[in-house]
MARSEZA-694876 format. One line per field, with one value per residue (C-alpha): residue number from 1; z, y, x. Coordinates in Angstrom, 3 decimals, always signed. Layout:
<nodes>
bado	NUM:...
z	Z:...
y	Y:...
x	X:...
</nodes>
This chain:
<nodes>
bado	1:2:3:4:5:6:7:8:9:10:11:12:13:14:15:16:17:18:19:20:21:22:23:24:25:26:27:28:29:30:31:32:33:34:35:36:37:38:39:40:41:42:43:44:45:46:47:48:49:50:51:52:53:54:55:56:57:58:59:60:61:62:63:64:65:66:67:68:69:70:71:72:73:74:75:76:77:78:79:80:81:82:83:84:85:86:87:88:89:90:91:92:93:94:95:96:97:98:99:100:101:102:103:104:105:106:107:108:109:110:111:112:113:114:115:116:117:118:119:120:121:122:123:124:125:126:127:128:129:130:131:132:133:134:135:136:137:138:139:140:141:142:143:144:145:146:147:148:149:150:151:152:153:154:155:156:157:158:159:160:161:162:163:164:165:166:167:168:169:170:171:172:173:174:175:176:177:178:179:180:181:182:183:184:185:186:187:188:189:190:191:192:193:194:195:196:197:198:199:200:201:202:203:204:205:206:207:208:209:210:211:212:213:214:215:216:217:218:219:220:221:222:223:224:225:226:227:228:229:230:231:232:233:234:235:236:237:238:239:240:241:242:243:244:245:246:247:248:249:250:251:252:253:254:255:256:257:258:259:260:261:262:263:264:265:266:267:268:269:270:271:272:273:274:275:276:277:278:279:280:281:282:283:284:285:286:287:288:289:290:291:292:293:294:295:296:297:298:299:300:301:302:303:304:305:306:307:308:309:310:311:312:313:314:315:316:317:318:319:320:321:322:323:324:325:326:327:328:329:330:331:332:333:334:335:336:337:338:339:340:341:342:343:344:345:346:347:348:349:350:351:352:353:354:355:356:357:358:359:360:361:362:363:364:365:366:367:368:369:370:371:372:373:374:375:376:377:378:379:380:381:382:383:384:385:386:387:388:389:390:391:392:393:394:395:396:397:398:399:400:401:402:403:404:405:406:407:408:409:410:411:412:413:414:415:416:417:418:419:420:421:422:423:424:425:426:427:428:429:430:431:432:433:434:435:436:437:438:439:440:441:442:443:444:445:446:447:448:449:450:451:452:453:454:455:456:457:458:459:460:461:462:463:464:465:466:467:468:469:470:471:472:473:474:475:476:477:478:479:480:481:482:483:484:485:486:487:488:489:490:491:492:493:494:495:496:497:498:499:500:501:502:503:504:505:506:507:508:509:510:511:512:513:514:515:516:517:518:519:520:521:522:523:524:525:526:527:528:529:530:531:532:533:534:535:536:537:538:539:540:541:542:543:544:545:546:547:548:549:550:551:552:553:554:555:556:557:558:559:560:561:562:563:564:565:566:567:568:569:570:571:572:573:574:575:576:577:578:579:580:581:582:583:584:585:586:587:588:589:590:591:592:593:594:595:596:597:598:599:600:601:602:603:604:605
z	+26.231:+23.888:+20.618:+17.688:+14.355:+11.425:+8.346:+7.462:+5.303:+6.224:+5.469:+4.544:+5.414:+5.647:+8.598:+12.304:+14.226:+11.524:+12.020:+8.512:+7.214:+8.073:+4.478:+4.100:+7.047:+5.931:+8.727:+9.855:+9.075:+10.992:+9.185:+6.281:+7.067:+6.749:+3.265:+2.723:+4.187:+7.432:+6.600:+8.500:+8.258:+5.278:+2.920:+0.312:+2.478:+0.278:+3.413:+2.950:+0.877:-0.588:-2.016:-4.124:-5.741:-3.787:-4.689:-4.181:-5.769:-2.213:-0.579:+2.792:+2.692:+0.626:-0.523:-0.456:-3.704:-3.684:-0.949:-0.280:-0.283:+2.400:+3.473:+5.460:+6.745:+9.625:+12.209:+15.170:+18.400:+21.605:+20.493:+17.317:+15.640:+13.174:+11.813:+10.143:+8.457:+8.885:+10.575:+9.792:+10.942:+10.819:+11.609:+12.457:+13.020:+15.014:+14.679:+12.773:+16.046:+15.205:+13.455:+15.904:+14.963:+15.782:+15.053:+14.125:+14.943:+13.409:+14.191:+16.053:+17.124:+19.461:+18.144:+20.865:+23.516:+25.179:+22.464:+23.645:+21.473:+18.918:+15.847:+14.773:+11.933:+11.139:+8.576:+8.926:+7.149:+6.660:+5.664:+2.655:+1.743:+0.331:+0.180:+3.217:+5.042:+4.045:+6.105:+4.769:+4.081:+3.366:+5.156:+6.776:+7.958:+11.166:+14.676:+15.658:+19.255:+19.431:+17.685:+16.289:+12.346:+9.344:+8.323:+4.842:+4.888:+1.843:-0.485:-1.344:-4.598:-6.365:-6.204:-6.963:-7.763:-6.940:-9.491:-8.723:-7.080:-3.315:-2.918:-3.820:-1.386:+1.314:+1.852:+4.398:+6.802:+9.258:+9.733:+5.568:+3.487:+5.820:+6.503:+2.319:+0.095:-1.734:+1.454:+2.794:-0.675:-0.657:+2.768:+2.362:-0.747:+1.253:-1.861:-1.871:-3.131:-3.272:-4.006:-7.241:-6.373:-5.662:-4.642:-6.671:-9.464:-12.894:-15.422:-18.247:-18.292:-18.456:-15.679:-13.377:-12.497:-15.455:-14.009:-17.746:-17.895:-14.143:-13.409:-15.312:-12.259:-9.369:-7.606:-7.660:-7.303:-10.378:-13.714:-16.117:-16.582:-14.416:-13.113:-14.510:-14.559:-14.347:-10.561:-10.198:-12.190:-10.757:-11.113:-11.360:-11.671:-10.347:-12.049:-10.190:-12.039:-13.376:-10.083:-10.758:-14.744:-15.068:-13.235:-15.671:-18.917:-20.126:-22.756:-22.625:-25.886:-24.408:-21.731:-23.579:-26.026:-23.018:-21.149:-23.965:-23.771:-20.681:-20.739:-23.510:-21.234:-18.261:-20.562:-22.288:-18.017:-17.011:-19.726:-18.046:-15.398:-15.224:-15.446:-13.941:-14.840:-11.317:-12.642:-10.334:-6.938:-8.391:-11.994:-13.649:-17.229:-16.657:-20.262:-21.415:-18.995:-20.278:-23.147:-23.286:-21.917:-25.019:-27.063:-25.699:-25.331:-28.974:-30.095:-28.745:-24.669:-22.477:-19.344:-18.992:-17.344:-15.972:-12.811:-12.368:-8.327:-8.955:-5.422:-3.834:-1.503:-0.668:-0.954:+2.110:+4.704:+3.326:+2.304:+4.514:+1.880:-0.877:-2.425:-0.187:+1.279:+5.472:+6.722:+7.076:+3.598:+2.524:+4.149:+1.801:-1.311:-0.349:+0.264:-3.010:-4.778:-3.126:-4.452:-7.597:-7.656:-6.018:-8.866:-11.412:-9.558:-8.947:-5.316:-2.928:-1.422:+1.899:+2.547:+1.987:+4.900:+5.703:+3.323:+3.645:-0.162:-2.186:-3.975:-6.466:-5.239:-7.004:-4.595:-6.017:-8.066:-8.663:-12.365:-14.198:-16.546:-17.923:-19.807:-22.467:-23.806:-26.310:-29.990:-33.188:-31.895:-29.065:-31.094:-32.306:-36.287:-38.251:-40.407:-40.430:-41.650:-41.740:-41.187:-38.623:-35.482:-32.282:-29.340:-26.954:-29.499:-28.423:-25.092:-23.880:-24.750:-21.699:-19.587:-17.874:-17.993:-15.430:-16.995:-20.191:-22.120:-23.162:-25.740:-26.593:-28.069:-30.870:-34.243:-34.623:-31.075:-28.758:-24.891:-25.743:-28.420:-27.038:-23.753:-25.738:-29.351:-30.745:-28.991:-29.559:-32.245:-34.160:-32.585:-29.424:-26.515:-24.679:-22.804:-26.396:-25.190:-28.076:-26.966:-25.875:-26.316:-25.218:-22.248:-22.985:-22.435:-25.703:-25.710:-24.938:-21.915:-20.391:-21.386:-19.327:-16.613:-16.076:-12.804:-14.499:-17.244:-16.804:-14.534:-11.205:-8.496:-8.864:-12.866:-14.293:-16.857:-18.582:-20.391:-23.846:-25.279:-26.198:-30.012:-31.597:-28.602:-29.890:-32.992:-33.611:-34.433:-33.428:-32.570:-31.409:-29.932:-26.217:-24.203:-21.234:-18.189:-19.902:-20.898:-16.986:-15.943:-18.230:-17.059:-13.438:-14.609:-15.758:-13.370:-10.410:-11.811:-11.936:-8.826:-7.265:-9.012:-7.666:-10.112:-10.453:-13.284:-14.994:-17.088:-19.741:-22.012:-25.689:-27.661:-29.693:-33.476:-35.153:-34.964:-36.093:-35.386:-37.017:-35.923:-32.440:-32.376:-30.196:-28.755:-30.661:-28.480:-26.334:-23.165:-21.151:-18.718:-18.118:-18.185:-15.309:-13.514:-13.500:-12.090:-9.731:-8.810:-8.739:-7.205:-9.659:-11.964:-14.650:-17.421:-19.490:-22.985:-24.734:-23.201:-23.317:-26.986:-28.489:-26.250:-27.791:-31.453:-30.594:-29.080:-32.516:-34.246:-36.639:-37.095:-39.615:-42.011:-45.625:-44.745:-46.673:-44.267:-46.404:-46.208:-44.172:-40.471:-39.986:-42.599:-40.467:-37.665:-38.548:-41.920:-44.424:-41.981:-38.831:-36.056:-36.530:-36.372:-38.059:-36.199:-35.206:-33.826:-31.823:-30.188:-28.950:-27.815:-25.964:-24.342:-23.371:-21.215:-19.429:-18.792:-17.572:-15.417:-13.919:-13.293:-11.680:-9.592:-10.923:-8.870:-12.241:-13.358:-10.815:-13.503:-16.373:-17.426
y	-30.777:-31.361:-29.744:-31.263:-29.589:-29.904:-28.027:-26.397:-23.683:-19.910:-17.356:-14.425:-12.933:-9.369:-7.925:-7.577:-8.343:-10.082:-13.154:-14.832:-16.060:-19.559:-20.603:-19.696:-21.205:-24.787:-27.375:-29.580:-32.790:-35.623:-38.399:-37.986:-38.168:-42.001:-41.421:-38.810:-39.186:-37.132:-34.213:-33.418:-29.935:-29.477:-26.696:-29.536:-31.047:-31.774:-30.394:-27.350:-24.904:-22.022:-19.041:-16.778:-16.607:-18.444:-19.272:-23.180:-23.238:-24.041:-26.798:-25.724:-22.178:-21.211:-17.381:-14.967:-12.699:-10.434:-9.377:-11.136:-14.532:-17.040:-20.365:-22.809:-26.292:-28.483:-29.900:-31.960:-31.597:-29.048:-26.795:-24.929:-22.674:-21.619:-21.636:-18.454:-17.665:-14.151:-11.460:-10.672:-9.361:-11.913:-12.215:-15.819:-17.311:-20.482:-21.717:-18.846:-16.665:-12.668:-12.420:-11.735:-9.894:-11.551:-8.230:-8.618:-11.980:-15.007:-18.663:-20.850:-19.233:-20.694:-19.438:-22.003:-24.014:-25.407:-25.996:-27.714:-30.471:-32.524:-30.877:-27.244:-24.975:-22.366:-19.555:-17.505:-14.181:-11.416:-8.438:-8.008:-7.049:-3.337:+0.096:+0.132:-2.678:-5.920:-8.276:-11.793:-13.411:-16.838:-19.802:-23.093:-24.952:-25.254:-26.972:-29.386:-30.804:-34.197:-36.940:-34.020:-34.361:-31.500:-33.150:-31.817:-29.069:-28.086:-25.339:-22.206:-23.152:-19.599:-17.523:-13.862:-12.247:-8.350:-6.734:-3.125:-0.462:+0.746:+0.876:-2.064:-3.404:-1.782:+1.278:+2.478:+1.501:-0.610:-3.824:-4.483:-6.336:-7.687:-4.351:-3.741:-3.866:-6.909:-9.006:-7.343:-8.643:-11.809:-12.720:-11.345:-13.853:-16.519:-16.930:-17.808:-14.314:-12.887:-9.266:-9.341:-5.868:-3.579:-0.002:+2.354:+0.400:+1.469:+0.160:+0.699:-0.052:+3.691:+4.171:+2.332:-1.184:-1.579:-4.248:-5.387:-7.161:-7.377:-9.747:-12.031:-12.455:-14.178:-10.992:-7.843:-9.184:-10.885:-9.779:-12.483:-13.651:-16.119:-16.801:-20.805:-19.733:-23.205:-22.913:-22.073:-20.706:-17.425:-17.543:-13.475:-10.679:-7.476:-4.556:-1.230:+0.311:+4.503:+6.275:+6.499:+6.398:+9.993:+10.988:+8.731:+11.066:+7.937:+9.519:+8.517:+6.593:+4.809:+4.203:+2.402:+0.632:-0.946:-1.555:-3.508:-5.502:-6.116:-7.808:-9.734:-11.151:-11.591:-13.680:-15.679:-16.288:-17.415:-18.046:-18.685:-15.982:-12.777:-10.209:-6.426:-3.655:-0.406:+2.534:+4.575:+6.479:+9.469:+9.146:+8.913:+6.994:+6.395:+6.825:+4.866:+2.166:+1.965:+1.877:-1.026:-2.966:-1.960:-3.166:-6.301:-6.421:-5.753:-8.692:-11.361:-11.520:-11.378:-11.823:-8.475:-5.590:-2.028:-0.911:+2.228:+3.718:+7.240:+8.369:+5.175:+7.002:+10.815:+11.764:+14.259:+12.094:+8.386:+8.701:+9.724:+12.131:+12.259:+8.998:+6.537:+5.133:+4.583:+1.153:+2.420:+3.581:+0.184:-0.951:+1.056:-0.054:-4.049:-3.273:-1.965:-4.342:-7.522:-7.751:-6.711:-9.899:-12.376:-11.572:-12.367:-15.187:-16.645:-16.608:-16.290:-13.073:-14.528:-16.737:-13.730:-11.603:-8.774:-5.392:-2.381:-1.802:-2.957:-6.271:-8.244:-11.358:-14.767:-17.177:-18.235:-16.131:-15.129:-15.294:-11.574:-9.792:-6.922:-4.744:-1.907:+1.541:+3.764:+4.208:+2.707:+2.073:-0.422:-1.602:-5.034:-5.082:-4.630:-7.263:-9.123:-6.774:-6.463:-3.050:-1.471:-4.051:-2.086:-3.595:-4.649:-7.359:-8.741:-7.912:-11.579:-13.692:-12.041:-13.190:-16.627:-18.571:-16.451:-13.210:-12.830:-9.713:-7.335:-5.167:-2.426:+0.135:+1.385:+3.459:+7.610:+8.069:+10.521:+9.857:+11.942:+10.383:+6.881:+7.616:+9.471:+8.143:+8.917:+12.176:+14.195:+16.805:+19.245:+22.460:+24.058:+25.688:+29.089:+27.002:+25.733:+22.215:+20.252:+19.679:+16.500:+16.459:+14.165:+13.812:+9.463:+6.861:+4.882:+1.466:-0.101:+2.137:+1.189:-2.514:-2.086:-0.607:-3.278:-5.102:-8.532:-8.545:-5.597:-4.819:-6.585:-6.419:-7.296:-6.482:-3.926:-1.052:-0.086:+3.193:+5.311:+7.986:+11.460:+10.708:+11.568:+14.058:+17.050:+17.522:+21.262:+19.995:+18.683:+15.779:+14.566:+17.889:+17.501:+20.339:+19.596:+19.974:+18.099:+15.446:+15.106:+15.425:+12.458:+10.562:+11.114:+10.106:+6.537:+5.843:+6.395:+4.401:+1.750:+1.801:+2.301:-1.415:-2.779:-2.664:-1.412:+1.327:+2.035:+4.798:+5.166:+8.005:+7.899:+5.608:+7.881:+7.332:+7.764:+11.099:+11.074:+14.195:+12.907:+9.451:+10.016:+9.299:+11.708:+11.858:+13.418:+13.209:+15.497:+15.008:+13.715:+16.160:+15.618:+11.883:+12.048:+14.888:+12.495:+9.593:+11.672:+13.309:+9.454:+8.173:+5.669:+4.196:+5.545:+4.136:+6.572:+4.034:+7.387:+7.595:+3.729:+3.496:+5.875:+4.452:+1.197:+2.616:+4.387:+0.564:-0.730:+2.079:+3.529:+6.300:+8.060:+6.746:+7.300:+7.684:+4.366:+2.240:-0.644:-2.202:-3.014:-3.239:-0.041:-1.255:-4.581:-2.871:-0.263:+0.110:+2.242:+5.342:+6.659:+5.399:+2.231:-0.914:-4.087:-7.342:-7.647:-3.464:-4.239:-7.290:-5.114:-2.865:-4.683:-6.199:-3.020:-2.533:-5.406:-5.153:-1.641:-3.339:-6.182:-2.820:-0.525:-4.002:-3.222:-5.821:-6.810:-8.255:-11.228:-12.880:-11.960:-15.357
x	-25.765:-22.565:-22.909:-21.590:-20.344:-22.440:-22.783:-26.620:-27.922:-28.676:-31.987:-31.521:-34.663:-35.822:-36.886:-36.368:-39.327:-41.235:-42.750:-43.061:-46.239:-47.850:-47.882:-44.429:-43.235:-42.177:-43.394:-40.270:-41.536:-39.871:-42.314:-40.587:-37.253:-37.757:-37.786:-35.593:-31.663:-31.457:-29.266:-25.604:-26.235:-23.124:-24.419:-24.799:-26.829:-30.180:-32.834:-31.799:-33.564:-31.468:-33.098:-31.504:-27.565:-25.349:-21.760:-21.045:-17.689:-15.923:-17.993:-16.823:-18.494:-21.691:-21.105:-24.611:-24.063:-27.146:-29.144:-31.928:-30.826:-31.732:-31.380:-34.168:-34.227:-36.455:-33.968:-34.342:-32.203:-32.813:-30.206:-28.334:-25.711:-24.237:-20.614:-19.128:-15.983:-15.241:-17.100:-20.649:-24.010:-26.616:-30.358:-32.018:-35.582:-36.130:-38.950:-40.793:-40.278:-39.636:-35.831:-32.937:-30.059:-26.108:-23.845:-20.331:-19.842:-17.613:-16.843:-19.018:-22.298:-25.077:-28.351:-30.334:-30.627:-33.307:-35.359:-38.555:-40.472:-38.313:-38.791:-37.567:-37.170:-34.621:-34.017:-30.452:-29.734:-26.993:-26.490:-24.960:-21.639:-21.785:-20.254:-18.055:-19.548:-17.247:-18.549:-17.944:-21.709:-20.736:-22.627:-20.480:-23.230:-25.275:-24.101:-26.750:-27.107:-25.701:-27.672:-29.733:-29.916:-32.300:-35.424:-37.243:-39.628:-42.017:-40.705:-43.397:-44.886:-43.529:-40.462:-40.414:-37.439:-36.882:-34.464:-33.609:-30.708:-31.115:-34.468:-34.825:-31.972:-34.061:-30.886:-29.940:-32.397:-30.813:-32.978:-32.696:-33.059:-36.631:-37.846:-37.715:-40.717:-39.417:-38.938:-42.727:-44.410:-42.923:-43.589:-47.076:-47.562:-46.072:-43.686:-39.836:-38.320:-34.932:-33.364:-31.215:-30.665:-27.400:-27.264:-26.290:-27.664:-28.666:-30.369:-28.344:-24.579:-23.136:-20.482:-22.978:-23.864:-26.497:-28.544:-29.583:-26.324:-25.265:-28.489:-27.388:-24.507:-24.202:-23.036:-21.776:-18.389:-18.032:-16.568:-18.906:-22.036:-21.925:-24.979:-26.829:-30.691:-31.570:-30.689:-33.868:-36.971:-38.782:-42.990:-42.563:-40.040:-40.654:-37.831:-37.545:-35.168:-34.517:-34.015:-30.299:-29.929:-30.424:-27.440:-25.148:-26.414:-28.771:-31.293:-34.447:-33.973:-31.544:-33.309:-36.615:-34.530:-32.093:-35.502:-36.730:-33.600:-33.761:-37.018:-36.021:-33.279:-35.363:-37.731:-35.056:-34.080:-37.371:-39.630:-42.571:-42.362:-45.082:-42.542:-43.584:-41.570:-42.393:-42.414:-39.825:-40.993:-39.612:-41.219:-37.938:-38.151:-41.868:-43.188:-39.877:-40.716:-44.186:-43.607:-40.769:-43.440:-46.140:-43.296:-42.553:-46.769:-46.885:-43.729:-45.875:-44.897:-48.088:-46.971:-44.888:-47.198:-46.313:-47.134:-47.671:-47.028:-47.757:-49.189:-47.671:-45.740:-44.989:-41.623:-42.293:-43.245:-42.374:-38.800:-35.589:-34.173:-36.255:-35.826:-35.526:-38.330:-38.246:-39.692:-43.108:-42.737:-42.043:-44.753:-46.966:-45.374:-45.664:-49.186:-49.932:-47.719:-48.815:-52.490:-50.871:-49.031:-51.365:-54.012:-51.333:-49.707:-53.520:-53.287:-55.739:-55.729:-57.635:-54.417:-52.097:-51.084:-53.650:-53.676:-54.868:-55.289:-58.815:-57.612:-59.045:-60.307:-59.225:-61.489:-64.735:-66.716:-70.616:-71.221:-71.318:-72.693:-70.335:-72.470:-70.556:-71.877:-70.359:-70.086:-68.598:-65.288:-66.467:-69.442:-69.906:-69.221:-72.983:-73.897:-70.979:-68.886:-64.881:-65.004:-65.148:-64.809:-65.128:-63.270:-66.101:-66.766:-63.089:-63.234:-65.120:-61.867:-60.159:-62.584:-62.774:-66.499:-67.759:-68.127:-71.047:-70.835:-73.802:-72.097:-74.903:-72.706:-73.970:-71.946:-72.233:-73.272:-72.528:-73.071:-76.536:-77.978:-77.043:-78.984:-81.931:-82.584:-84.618:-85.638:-82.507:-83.702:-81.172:-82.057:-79.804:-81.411:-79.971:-77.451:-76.197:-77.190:-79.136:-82.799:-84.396:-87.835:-88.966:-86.783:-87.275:-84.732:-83.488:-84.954:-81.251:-81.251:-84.533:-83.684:-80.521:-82.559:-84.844:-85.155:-85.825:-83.299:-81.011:-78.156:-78.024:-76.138:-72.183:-72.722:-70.406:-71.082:-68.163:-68.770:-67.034:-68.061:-66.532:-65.613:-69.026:-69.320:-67.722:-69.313:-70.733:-74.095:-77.155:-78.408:-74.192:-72.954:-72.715:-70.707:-68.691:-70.964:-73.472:-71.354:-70.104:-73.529:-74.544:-71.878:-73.006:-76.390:-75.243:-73.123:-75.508:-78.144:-75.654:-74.701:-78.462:-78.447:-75.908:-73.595:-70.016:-69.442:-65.770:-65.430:-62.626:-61.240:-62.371:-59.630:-57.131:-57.588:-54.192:-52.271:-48.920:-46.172:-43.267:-42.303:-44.372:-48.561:-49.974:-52.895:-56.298:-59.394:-61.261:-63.571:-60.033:-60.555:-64.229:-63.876:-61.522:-63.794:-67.009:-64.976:-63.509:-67.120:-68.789:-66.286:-65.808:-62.913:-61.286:-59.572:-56.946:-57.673:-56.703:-53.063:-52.698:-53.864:-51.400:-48.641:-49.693:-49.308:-45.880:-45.009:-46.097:-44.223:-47.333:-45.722:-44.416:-47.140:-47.621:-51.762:-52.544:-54.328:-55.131:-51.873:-49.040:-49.060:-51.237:-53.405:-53.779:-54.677:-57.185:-59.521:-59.037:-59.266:-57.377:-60.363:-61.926:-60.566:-60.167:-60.518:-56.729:-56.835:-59.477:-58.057:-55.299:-57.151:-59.451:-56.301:-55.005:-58.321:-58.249:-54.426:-55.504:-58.235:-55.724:-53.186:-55.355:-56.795:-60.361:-61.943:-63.523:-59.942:-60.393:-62.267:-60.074:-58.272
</nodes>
């Protein structure tokens, strides 16, 4: 059959052998190219879908800048190509069949013939133009059979945009940029997604490509900010960015402050896009990176989170050289990221490629109750006071209509005396242990406990102590096997109910050495150790509430807390909190839950 020249857009897609999800798949459909003008292929042609930066200053040839872009439309017809300028490697999909690789190739290319049935689809890639590869990635249309014409397909309701160095690019495996985590998670989402990503990359601008001003490009190529953001609008951003700033002399000052420009910018981009800042592979600029989030937390943005992939991969057996991750180590980042995502993104997880990692589910949900134990600090203010306002009494307005609290934390406790009132008495036995006699539950305990009206099955006990713990005296003082044992205790009789314990580290009152707030509590250690021995959650609220206090710069203080913005946030002492504290606080848990993907943050709002 006589082919005729046409002109249609290109996909750059991700990876060799990778069939791409259903979802994401766009259906040609002929029906409504009734309605719509059948396309000639041109790269202005209005069926085609382009995803990412593309140059269309010359009309004749569509320019890729970063990797990751791509290009999809439905034609009909029983055959195709693809016109190219210059030489290039490129990789193609007909019809959502496995990607095929066309190396070095230029003019007119048959990618087809044959084709069976009267509708198709097609996605075309390359590789991108870096280092010593100059291939020419530019897109001149597509060559349709005669009398064949592109029909409309449906776009992926989100976009996620990848903005990192060489990782992120998916270097220097060979089948990039669709064997690459970016390419994996999007596919897996069955979301649009492109790689604004370049190797080499840094964040800040220091004798390096500092991606906090070179994203705002529409390549690497460029010498201007260039790129109109109204293009198109991502749903998320996901920044990977560190692994090379510390071999350009960036301090980590530098480093948070840039970081907290940079998500400044990439909200001012897309202001309605959840925005996740990785921490790097190689824990470079992790407490920076956290923190630049806190701050941006803290100004008012909450739709910025960190993710934290400590234990993601191992460097050993994951990466090619230390740093950058193989294919099959990609493959174990995408599947931690993606349920990451989908939670924020409110997908359904069941529609999303298989994963091998626990998600949170988004589909429908079993009402809960989430019931809370620990002291003063998470306790429900008394009597209508101002002062203090523990955060458990903020915690519900996280929470979506599914979830009802049972906040039974109660002021001056330790884990002891909440578990045993009032049958803790002031004297110590041998092991130094105060004595319990008798060895009763409290009356909120045994409530709790009940089979008619306490904690069922798909309930959750979140649990704080540790403040009140360490006291020297009796009835509070409770050592540290005892305090792990107690732990244990609560925990299993949770989960002989049914229900799904978290434990958390005591929150840090306010410490301040110089202009830095440190961290002030004990019972870290043995927090950790019971979760670990239970086999349960943890959440570090003592780390993430004095990175929270540096993000809302509390230090250096003047110790007046009845004023000001420290004074807003706690009373007039260095632990409790007024109303406003606590609300933070509270939202640093369940940001911490949603993080971690604590299946309990599939109800979170």
């Amino acid at each position: 059959m006589k082919l005729r020249t046409a002109f249609v857009a290109v996909t750059l897609i991700t990876g060799m052998g990778i069939m791409p999800p259903a979802a994401a798949q766009s259906t040609a459909n002929p029906a409504a190219a009734e309605t719509v003008a059948a396309g000639n292929g041109r790269p202005d042609d209005s069926n085609l879908q382009y995803y990412g930066r593309w140059n269309k200053s010359n009309t004749s040839w569509y320019s890729m800048g970063w990797a990751g872009g791509y290009v999809e439309t439905g034609f009909t017809g029983s055959s195709i190509g693809v016109r190219q300028r210059n030489t290039i490697d490129l990789y193609y999909s007909i019809d959502h069949k496995p990607l095929q690789w066309r190396r070095n190739v230029s003019g007119t290319i048959t990618l087809a013939t044959g084709l069976a049935g009267t509708s198709h689809t097609i996605r075309i890639g390359y590789r991108e133009r870096a280092g010593s590869y100059t291939g020419d990635p530019v897109f001149g249309g597509l060559v349709l059979a005669g009398g064949g014409q592109t029909v409309p397909i449906s776009r992926p309701p989100k976009l996620v945009e990848f903005i990192g160095d060489s990782i992120t690019v998916g270097q220097p495996n060979a089948n990039r940029p669709f064997t690459a985590y970016p390419w994996l998670t999007g596919e897996a989402l069955k979301a649009g997604h492109t790689q604004v990503a370049q190797g080499g990359a840094c964040l800040v601008s220091q004798d390096c490509y500092g991606m906090m001003d070179w994203f705002r490009r529409s390549s690497a190529w460029v010498s201007s900010d260039d790129w109109n953001f109204s293009t198109y609008q991502a749903s998320a951003v996901v920044i990977n960015l560190g692994t090379n700033d510390v071999g350009h002399g960036v301090s980590t000052t530098k480093f948070n402050q840039s970081y907290v420009v940079m998500l400044e910018r990439v909200r001012r981009a897309y202001p309605s896009a959840q925005i996740f800042a990785m921490g790097t592979f190689r824990n470079r600029y992790v407490p920076e990176t956290r923190n630049a989030v806190a701050t941006r937390v803290a100004a008012g943005d909450s739709k910025v989170d960190f993710v934290d992939t400590t234990g993601w991969i191992n460097p050993a057996t994951d990466t090619s050289d230390n740093v950058h991750p193989t294919e099959a180590g990609h493959v174990k980042i995408s599947q931690r990221l993606t349920p990451i995502l989908a939670g924020y993104l409110k997908l359904d997880q069941a529609q999303c490629a298989p994963s091998t990692t626990a998600t949170a589910a988004t589909t429908a949900q079993a009402p809960v109750t989430v019931w809370m134990a620990g002291d003063s600090t998470m306790a429900a203010p008394a009597g209508g006071a101002v002062c203090p306002v523990g955060w458990g009494s903020q915690f519900a307005q996280y929470f979506n209509t599914n979830v009802t609290i049972k906040n039974n934390a109660v002021a001056g406790r330790s884990i002891q005396t909440w578990l045993y009132d009032p049958n803790v008495t002031t004297r110590k036995n041998s092991a130094g242990e105060c004595v319990v006699s008798p060895a009763t539950y409290s009356s909120r305990w045994r409530s709790m406990l009940d089979a008619t009206n306490g904690m069922k099955a798909g309930d959750y006990l979140v649990i704080q102590f540790g403040i009140n713990d360490g006291d020297p005296n009796c009835p509070r003082h409770v050592g540290s096997a005892r305090y792990r044992e107690l732990l244990g205790v609560m925990a299993a009789a949770a989960k002989a109910r049914g229900a799904h314990p978290i434990l958390l580290t005591p929150v840090a009152a306010i410490t301040c050495s110089g202009s830095t707030a440190v961290g002030n509590r004990g019972f870290i250690s043995e927090t950790n150790s019971a979760a670990s021995a239970n086999q349960v959650p943890v959440i570090d609220l003592h780390r993430l509430s004095y990175t929270l206090y540096n993000a809302l710069h509390f230090c250096p203080n003047n110790g007046d807390y009845r004023s000001g913005p420290v004074g807003a946030f706690f009373c007039n002492d260095h632990t409790h909190f007024e109303a406003a504290g606590a609300r933070q606080i509270a939202g640093v848990v369940a940001k911490a839950l949603r993080d971690q993907q604590i299946p309990l943050s599939a109800y979170l709002k």
